[in-house]
N, C-alpha and C positions, 0 to 999 in steps of 0.2 A: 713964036720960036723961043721966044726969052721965056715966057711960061713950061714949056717943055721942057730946056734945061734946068730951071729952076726946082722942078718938083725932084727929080734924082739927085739934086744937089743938097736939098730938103730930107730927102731919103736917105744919104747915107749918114750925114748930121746927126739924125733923129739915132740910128746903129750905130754911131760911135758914141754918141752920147750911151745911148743902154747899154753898151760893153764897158765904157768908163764906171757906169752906175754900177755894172754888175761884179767889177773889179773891187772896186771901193767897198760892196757888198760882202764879196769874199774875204777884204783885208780886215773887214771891222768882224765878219766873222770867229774869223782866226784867229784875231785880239782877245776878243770875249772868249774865246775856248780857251788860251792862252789864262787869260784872268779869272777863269774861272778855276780851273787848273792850281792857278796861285792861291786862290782863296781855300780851293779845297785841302792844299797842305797847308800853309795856314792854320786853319781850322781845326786841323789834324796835330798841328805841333803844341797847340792853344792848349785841345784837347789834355794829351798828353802831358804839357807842362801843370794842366789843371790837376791831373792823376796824381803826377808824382807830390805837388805841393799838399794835397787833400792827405796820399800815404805817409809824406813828411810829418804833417800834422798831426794825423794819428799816432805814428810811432813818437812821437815825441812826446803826446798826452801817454801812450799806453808804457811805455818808454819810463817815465816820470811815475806812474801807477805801480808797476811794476819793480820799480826800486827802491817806493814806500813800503811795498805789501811783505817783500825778499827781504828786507828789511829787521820789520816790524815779526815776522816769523822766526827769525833766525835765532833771536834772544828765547823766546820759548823752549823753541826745537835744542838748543844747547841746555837749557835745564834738564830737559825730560833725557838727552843722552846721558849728561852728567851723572844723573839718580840710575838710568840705568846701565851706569857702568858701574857705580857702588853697589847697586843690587846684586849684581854678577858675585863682584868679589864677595861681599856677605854672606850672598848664599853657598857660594864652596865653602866658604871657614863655616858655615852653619852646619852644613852636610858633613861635613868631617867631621864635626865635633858630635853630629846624629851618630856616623856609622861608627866612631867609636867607642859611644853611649851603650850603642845597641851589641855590640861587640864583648863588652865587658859585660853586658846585664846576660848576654845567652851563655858568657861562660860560666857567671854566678849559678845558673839555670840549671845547667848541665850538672853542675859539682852538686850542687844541693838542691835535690828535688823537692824539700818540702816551702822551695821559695815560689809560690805560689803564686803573686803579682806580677814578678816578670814576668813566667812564662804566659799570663792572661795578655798583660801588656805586647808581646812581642805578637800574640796572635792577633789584638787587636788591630795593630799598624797593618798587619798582613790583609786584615777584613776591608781592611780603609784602601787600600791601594798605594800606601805611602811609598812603595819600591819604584811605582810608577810613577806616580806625581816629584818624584825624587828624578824621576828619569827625563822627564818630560820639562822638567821647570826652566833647566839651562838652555834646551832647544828653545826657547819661548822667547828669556831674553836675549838669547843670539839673535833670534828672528826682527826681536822687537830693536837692537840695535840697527841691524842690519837696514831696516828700514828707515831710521832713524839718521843713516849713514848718506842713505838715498833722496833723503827731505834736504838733507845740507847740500849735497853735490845740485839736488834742483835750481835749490834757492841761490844758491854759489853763481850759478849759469844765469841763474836771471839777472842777478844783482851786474853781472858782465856783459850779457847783450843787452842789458836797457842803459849801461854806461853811453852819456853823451860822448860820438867823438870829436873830436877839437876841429875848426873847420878846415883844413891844412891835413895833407896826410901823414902820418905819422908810422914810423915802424913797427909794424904787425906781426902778429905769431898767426901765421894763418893754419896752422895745425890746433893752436889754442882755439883759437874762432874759430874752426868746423866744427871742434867736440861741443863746446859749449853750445852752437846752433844744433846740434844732432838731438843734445839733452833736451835741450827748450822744444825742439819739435816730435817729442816722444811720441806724444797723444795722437800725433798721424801716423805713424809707422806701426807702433808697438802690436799692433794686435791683424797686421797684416806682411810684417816685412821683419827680416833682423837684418839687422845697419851691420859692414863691416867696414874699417878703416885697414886702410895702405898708405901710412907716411914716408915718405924718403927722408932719409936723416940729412941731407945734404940740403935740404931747402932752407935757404937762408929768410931773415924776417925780412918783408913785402913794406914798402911803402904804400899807404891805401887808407881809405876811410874805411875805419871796422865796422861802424853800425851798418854801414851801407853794404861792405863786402856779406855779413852776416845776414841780412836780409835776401840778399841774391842766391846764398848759399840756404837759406831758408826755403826760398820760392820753388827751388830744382828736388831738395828735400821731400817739400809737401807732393811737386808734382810728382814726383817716384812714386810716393805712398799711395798716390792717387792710381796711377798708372796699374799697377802691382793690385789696387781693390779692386781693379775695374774689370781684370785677367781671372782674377780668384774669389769671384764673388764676395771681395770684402774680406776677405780670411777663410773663406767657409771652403775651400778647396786646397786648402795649406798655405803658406807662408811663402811670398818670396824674399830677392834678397836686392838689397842696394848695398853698393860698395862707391866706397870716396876712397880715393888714391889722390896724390900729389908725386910730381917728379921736374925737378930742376931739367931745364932744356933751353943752354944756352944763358942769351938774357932774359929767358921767363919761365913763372912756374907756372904750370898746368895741373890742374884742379880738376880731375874724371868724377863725375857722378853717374854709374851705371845702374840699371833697373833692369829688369824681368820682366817689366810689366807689357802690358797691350799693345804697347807702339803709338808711331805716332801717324797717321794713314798720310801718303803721299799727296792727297790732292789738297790736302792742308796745310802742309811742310813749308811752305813760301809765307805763310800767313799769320805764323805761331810769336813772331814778334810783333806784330799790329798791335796798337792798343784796342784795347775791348773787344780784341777777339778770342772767343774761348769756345772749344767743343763741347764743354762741359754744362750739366743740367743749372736750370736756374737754380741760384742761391748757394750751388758749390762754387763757381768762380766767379772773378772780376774780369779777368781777359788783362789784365794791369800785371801780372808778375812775370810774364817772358818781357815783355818792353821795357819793365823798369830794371829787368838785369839788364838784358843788352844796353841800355843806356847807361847806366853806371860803372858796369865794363868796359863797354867801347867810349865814351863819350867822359866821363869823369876820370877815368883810373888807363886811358887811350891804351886798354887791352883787345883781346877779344873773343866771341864765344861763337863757338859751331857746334851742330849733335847730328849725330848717324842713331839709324831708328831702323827697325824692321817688324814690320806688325807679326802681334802676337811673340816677340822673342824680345823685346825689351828697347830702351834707347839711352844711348850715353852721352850728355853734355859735358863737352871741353869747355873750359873757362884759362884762358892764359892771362898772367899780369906780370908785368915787367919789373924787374927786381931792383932798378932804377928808378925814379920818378920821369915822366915825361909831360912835356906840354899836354895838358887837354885838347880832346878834337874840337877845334871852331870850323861848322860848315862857314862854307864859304856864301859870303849876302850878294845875289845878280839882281 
C-alpha cells in the first residue's frame, strides 16, 4: 500500500519539478531576450557614436584643409582682381583716346583727300576687326571680374564653414550659415536645382554650434540635390527647385528645406534616421547624415526636426531651434 501511494506522490514531484524547470526556463528566456535587446542598442549607439566621432574627425581634418587651401587662394585671386580692375579702367582711357584719334584722323581725311595714309589706316583697322575686338574686350573683363567676384564669395564660404566652432554655443546668424552652406554645396545642386532663399527678417541670432548646425543644413542640401537628380534624370529633364525659408515661431526658429524631388517612399519613412540606413546606390551614401542631424538637433541643440514627403512631388524638412539655450537631451540610464 505504501508503494502505491508513494509512486503518485513520486509523480506529481517529478511535474512540479518540470513546471518549476520550465518556469525558470521561461524567466532566463526572457532575460536573455531582454539582454539581448540591451546589447542590440548598445551596439547601435556604439555604432552611431563611432559615426559621428570618425565624421568629427574628418570635418575637422577637411575643416583644417580647407582653410589652408581658402587661404592660400585668396592672396592670388585678389591680385588677378586687382590687375583686372586696372585693366578695365585703362582700357576705357585707351579706347577714348583710339575713338578720338580715329575721329580726328577721318576728319583730316575727309578735308583733304590727297592724305593718303589715313585713309589706308582707317580701312585697315576696319579689315582687322578693331570695331569689334573694341566691342568685345570690355564684355571679357566684365566677365573675367565677374568670375573672379565668384572665386572670392567661394573661398569667403570656405574660409567660414571650415572655421572651428568654440565648444560652447555661441550666437549664430543662421541666415549667415545657410548662404554660406548653400555656396559650399553648389557642386550638388548647380547643375540639377536652383536654390531659392526666404529669410524672415525678424529671426533673431540662434545660440548653436555653427559647424555642426551647417553640416545638418548641408546633409538636407545634398539630400534635395539628390532627390531632385533622382526625379529628373540628373538634370536631363530640367531643373528643379529647393527653397530654404526661415520664420521666427514663438520661442523657436524653424528652418524649411523644400524639394521637388522624388519623395521619400512610406515604407521607409520610419527608418530614414537609423544610422547606416540609406536607399541610396552604393558609394553615393553613408546612411550617417539624417542620424547625425537629428542628433545634433534633438540631442545637442534639444531642438527638433520632422519632414512630410509625398512621392514624386517633393519633401520638406522642419528643423526648429530654440532662440534660447536649453539643457541638452540626457536619455535616461535603467
Amino acid at each position: 500500500m505504501e508503494g502505491q501511494f508513494a509512486r503518485p506522490h513520486s509523480a506529481i514531484a517529478v511535474l512540479e519539478q518540470n513546471i518549476s524547470l520550465e518556469q525558470k526556463v521561461q524567466r532566463r528566456t526572457r532575460e536573455l531576450e531582454q539582454s539581448h535587446q540591451s546589447l542590440s542598442q548598445t551596439l547601435s549607439e556604439l555604432k552611431l557614436a563611432q559615426a559621428h566621432l570618425l565624421e568629427a574627425n574628418k570635418l575637422e581634418a577637411i575643416g583644417q584643409l580647407a582653410a589652408g587651401v581658402a587661404h592660400e587662394i585668396n592672396t592670388p585671386v585678389q591680385y588677378v582682381a586687382d590687375n583686372a580692375g586696372f585693366l578695365k579702367e585703362a582700357f576705357e582711357k585707351l579706347m577714348a583716346a583710339l575713338s578720338e584719334t580715329l575721329r580726328v584722323a577721318r576728319q583730316i581725311a575727309a578735308t583733304s583727300p590727297e592724305v593718303a595714309p589715313l585713309r589706308e589706316l582707317d580701312e585697315r583697322l576696319a579689315a582687322q576687326g578693331i570695331a569689334w575686338v573694341c566691342e568685345q574686350i570690355p564684355r571679357a573683363i566684365d566677365q573675367s571680374i565677374e568670375g573672379l567676384e565668384r572665386v572670392t564669395t567661394i573661398v569667403s564660404a570656405m574660409k567660414d564653414f571650415s572655421h572651428p566652432s568654440a565648444a560652447e554655443k555661441q550666437l549664430t546668424d543662421l541666415h549667415d550659415a545657410i548662404r554660406t552652406t548653400i555656396t559650399i554645396a553648389r557642386h550638388e545642386w548647380k547643375y540639377v536645382a536652383e536654390v531659392e532663399t526666404h529669410f524672415s527678417p525678424d529671426v533673431p541670432h540662434v545660440p548653436c554650434l555653427r559647424n555642426e548646425f551647417n553640416q545638418v543644413i548641408l546633409n538636407l542640401i545634398v539630400n534635395a540635390a539628390h532627390a531632385i537628380a533622382e526625379r529628373t534624370s540628373g538634370g536631363l529633364n530640367g531643373k528643379g527647385t529647393i527653397s530654404v525659408s526661415t520664420e521666427l515661431r514663438g520661442e523657436e526658429v524653424e528652418i524649411r528645406i523644400r524639394d521637388d524631388g522624388a519623395g521619400i517612399p512610406p515604407a521607409v519613412a520610419t527608418r530614414i534616421y537609423d544610422p547606416f540606413f540609406t536607399t541610396k546606390p552604393v558609394g553615393k551614401g553613408t546612411g550617417q547624415g539624417l542620424a547625425i542631424a537629428r542628433s545634433v538637433v534633438v540631442d545637442k541643440h534639444s531642438g527638433s526636426i520632422r519632414f512630410e514627403s509625398e512621392l514624386g512631388r517633393g519633401t520638406c524638412f522642419y528643423v526648429r531651434l530654440p532662440i534660447r539655450a536649453r539643457a541638452p537631451f540626457t536619455p535616461a540610464i535603467t
